[in-house]
Wavefront OBJ file of the C-alpha trace (Angstrom):
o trace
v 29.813 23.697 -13.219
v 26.661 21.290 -14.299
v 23.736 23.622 -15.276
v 20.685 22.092 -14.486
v 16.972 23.160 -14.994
v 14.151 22.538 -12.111
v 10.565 22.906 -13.786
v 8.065 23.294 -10.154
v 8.449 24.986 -7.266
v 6.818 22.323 -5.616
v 7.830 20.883 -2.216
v 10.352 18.564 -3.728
v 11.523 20.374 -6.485
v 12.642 23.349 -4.586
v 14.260 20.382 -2.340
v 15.881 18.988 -5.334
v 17.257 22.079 -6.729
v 18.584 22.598 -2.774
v 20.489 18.777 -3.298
v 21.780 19.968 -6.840
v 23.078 23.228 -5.845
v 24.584 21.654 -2.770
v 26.307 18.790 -4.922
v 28.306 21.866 -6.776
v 25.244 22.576 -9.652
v 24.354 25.837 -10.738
v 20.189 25.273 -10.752
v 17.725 27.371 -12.263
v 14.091 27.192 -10.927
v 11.068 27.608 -12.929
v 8.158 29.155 -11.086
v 4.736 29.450 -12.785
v 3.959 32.182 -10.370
v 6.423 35.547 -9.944
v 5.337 35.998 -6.228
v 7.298 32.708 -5.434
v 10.534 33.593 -8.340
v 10.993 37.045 -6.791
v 11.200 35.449 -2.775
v 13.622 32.724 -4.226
v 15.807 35.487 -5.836
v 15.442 38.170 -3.331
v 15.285 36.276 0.147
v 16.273 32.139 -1.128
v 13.528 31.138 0.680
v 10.192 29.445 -1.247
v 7.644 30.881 1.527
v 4.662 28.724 -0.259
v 6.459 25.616 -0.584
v 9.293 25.360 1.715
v 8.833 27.877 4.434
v 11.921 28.203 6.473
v 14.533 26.804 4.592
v 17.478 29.090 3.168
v 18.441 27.771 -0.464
v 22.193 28.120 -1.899
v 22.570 30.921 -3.618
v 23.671 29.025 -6.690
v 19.586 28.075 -6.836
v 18.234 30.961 -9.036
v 14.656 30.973 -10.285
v 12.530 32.551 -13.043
v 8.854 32.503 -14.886
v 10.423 32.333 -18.026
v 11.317 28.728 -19.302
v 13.159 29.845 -22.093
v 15.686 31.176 -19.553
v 15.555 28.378 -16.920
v 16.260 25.833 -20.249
v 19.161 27.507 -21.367
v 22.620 25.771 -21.175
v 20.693 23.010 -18.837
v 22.634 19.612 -19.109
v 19.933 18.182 -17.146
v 16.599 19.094 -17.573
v 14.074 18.275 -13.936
v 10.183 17.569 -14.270
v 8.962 18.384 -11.234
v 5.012 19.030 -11.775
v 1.868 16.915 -10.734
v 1.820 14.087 -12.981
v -1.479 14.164 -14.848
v -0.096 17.578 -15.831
v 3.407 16.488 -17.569
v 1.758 16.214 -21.223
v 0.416 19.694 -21.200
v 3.447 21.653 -19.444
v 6.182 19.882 -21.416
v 4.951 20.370 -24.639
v 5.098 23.871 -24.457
v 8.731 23.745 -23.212
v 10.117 21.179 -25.614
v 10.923 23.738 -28.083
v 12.845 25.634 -25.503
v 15.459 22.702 -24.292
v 19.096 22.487 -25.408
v 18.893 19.219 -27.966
v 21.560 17.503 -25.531
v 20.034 17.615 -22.378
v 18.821 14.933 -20.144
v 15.390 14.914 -18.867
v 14.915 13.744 -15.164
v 11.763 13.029 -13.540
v 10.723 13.502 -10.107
v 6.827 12.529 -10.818
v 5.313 9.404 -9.446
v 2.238 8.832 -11.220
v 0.452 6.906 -14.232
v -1.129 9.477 -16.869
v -5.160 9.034 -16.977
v -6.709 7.602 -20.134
v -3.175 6.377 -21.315
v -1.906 4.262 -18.473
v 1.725 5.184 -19.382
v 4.483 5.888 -17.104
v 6.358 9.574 -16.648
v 9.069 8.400 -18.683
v 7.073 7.393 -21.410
v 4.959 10.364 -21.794
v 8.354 12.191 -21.498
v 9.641 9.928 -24.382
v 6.956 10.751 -26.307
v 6.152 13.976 -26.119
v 9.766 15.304 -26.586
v 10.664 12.887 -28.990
v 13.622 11.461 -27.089
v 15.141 7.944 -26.592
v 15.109 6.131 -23.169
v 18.444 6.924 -23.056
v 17.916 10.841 -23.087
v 15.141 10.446 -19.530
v 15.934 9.282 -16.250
v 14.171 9.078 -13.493
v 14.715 9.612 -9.757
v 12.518 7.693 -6.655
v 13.549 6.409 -3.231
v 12.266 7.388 0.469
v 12.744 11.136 0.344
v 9.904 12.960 2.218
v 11.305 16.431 1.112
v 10.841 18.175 4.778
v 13.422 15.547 6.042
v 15.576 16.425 2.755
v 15.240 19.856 3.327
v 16.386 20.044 6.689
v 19.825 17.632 4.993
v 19.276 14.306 6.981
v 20.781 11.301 5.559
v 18.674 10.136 2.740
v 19.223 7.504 -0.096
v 17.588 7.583 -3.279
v 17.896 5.875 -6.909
v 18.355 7.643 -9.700
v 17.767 4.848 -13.218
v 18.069 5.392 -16.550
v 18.616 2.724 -19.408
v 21.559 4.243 -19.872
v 24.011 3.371 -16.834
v 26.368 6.286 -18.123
v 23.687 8.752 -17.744
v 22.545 7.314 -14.885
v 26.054 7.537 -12.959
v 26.202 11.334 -14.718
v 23.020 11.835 -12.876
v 24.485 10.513 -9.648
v 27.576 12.796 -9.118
v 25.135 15.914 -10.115
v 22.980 15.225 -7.155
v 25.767 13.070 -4.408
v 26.060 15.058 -1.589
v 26.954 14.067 2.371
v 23.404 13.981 2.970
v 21.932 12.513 -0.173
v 23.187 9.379 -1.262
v 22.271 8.414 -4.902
v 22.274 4.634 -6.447
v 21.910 4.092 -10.080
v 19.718 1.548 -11.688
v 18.751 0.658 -15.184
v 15.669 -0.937 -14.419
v 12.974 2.558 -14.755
v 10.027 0.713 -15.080
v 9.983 -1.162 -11.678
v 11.591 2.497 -10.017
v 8.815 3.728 -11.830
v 6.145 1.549 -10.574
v 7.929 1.360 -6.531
v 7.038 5.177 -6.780
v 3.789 5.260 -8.524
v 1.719 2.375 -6.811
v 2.831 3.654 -3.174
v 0.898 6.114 -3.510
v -1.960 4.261 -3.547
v -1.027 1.866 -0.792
v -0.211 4.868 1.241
v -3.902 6.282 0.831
v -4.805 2.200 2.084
v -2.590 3.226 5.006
v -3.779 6.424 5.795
v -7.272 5.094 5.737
v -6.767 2.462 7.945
v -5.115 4.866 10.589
v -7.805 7.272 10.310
v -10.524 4.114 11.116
v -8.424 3.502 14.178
v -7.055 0.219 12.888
v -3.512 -0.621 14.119
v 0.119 -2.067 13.320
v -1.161 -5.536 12.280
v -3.754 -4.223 9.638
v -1.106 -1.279 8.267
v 1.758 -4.004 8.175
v -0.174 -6.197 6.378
v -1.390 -4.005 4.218
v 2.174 -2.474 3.181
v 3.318 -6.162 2.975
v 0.362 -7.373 1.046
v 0.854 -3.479 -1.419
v 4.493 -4.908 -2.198
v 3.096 -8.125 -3.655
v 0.700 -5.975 -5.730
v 3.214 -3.591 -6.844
v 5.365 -6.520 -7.527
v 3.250 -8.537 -9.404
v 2.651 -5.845 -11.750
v 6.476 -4.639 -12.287
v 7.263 -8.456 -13.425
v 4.518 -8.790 -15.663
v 5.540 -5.259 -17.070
v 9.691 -6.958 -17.305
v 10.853 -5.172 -14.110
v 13.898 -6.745 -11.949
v 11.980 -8.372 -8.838
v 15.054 -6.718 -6.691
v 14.441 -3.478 -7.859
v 11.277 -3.812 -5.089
v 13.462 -4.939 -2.220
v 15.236 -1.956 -3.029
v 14.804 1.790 -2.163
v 12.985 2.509 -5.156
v 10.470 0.132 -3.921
v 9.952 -1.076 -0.008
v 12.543 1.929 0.994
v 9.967 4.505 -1.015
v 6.871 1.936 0.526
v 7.332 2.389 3.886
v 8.278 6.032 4.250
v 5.648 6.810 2.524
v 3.132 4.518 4.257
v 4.450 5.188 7.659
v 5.275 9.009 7.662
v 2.502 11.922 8.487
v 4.555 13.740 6.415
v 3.280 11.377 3.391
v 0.691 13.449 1.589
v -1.368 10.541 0.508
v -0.827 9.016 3.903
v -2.329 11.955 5.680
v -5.309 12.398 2.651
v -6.192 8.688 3.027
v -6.322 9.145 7.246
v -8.954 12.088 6.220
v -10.964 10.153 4.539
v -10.174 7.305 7.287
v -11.677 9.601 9.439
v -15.320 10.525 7.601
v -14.305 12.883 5.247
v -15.850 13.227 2.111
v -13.478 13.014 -1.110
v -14.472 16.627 -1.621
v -13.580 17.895 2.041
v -10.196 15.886 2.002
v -9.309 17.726 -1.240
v -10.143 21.167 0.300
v -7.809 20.924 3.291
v -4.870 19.312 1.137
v -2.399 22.141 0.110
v -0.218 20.050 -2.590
v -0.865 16.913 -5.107
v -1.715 13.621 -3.201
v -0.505 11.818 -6.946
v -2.443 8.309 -5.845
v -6.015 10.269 -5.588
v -6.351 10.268 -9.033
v -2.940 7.861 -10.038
v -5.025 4.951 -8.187
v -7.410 4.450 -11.241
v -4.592 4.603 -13.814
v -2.673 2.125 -11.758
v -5.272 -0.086 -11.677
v -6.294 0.492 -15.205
v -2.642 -0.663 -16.008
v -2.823 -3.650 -13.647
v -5.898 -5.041 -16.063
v -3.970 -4.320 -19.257
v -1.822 -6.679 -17.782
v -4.035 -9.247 -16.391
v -2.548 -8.362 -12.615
v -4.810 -8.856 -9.598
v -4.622 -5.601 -7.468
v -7.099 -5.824 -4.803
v -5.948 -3.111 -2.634
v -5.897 -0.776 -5.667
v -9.021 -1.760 -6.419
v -10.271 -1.134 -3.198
v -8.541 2.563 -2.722
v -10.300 3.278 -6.020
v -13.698 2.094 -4.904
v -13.381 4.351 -1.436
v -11.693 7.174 -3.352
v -13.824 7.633 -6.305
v -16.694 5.039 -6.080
v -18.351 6.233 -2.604
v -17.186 2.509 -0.999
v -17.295 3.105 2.884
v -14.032 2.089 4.207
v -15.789 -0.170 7.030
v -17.237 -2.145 4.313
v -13.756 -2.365 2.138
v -12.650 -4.083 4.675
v -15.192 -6.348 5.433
v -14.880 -7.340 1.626
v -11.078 -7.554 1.217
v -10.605 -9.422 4.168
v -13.762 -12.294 2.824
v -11.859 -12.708 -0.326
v -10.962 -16.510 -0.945
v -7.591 -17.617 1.163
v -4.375 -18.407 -1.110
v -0.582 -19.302 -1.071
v 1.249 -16.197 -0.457
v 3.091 -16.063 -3.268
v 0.553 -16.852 -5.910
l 1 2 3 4 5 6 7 8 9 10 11 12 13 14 15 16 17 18 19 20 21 22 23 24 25 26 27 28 29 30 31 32 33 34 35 36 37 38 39 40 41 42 43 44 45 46 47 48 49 50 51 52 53 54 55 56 57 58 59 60 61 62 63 64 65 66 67 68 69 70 71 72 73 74 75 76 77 78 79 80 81 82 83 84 85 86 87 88 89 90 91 92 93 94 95 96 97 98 99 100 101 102 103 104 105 106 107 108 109 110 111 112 113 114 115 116 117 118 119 120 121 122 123 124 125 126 127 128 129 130 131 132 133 134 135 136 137 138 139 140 141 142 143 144 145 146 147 148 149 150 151 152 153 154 155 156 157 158 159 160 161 162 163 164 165 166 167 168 169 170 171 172 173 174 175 176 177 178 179 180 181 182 183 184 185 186 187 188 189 190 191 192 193 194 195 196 197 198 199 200 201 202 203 204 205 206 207 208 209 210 211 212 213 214 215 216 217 218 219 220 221 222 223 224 225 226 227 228 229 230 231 232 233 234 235 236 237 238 239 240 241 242 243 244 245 246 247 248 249 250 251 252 253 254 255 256 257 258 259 260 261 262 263 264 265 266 267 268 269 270 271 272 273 274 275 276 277 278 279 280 281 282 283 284 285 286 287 288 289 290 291 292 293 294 295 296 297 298 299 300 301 302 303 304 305 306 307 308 309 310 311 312 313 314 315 316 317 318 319 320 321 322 323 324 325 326 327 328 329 330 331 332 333
């Protein structure tokens, strides 16, 4: 039986490590608090996280990462992004030298501009063919409740890729492998931000035209920036990129979807924060995404504008006065 490791009892990891154990894995959770350990052990529910769903009872979880590392052929990051660096540092020392390390995060670390896998790659001291990484259209409430979902699980490595695969296949989750992580990488990191552009839009009233357009016009950003960073231009036709775009743009389940309809609304960055129970990534991913876009020489001008509402005080009224006075182009240019 495939031992595998789930660091956050998050939302989607506890929906991951429900996939895993369901695809024949014996999982191991780690839980930074004991309240939420003890429920999963005792009653295989995760009341904060994932309130009415019964786990398998071959998901098991624990504080101590020394215990949830042990024997783990694959290793899962599921934390908020912008706190990968700090968390997995401390559990490096504690992982079995073979094991894979799988990320669930889609975000772009502040100040560094560098993807999950790289800051994974770096701070464990691993290859790229030691981290994968898994993205695709998988709100975990639909995941949890086992509707059909695909998802794409890439790694440099197509052998540890496929590996990856039959750990988490099951009749409701349907992985694909890819070797192109950078553009899965992106799909999942820069939707985030177009979903806040969504969100907004549907909290100002603004209808299908405006939030088509703007998921169409997010695709060409995130695009853009995935070929000038050597992505494959499929992997954003793909689920990893419109498949992960639209779910996340279109569902209320979308937690940067629903924070960018707060602010959409009137809210104040502030008040939006206090009513939002888990990690909207894009909120703060949106200025490390668009830091990365001008590394690159990429326009992004619906990242720039999420940043400017988000964190520069922009009124969304007058975002959209100014986006939609920028000078007309091709499409494709």
């Amino acid at each position: 039986m495939t031992r595998v490791a789930v660091y956050g009892t998050g939302s989607w990891g506890t929906t991951f490590a429900m996939v895993l154990a369901d695809a024949g894995c014996d999982v191991m959770l780690w839980a930074r608090r004991p309240g939420i350990a003890e429920a999963v052990n005792t009653t295989h529910v995760n009341p904060d996280y994932l309130p009415g769903v019964t786990l398998p009872p071959a998901v098991r979880a624990t504080t101590d990462p020394a215990e949830a590392a042990r024997g783990a052929e694959f290793t899962v990051l599921a934390v908020p992004s912008q706190t990968l660096r700090d968390n997995l540092g401390g559990w490096v020392p504690l992982l079995p030298d073979d094991t894979v390390l799988v990320s669930l995060m889609k975000g772009i670390e502040l100040g560094t501009a560098k993807r999950m896998s790289e800051v994974i790659e770096e701070v464990a001291g691993v290859g790229p063919d030691r981290v994968a990484v898994l993205s695709g259209p998988n709100l975990a409430p639909e995941v949890a409740e086992r509707q059909p979902a695909a998802s794409v699980v890439a790694c440099a490595d197509e052998s540890v890729a496929q590996r990856l695969q039959a750990a988490c296949h099951t009749a409701y989750f349907r992985p694909y492998t890819n070797t192109d992580v950078v553009g899965c990488e992106l799909g999942g990191a820069v939707k985030n931000v177009i979903a806040l552009a969504v969100g907004i839009a549907d909290g100002m009233g603004l209808g299908d035209n405006t939030k088509a357009s703007l998921i169409t016009r997010g695709l060409a950003e995130t695009t853009r920036l995935g070929l000038a960073m050597g992505a494959d231009a499929q992997t954003f036709a793909g689920l990893a990129g419109m498949g992960d775009l639209v779910a996340t743009c279109s569902s209320p389940l979308s937690r940067n979807n629903t924070f960018g309809t707060n602010l959409g609304r009137g809210m104040t960055l502030e008040e939006t924060i206090a009513v939002t129970r888990q990690t909207a990534e894009g909120v703060k991913s949106c200025r490390s995404v668009l830091d990365l876009a001008r590394r690159h020489d990429v326009d992004m001008p619906l990242t720039e504008t999420v940043v400017g509402i988000v964190h520069g005080g922009l009124p969304p009224r007058v975002a959209v006065k100014e986006l939609m006075a920028r000078t007309a182009k091709a499409e494709h240019r």
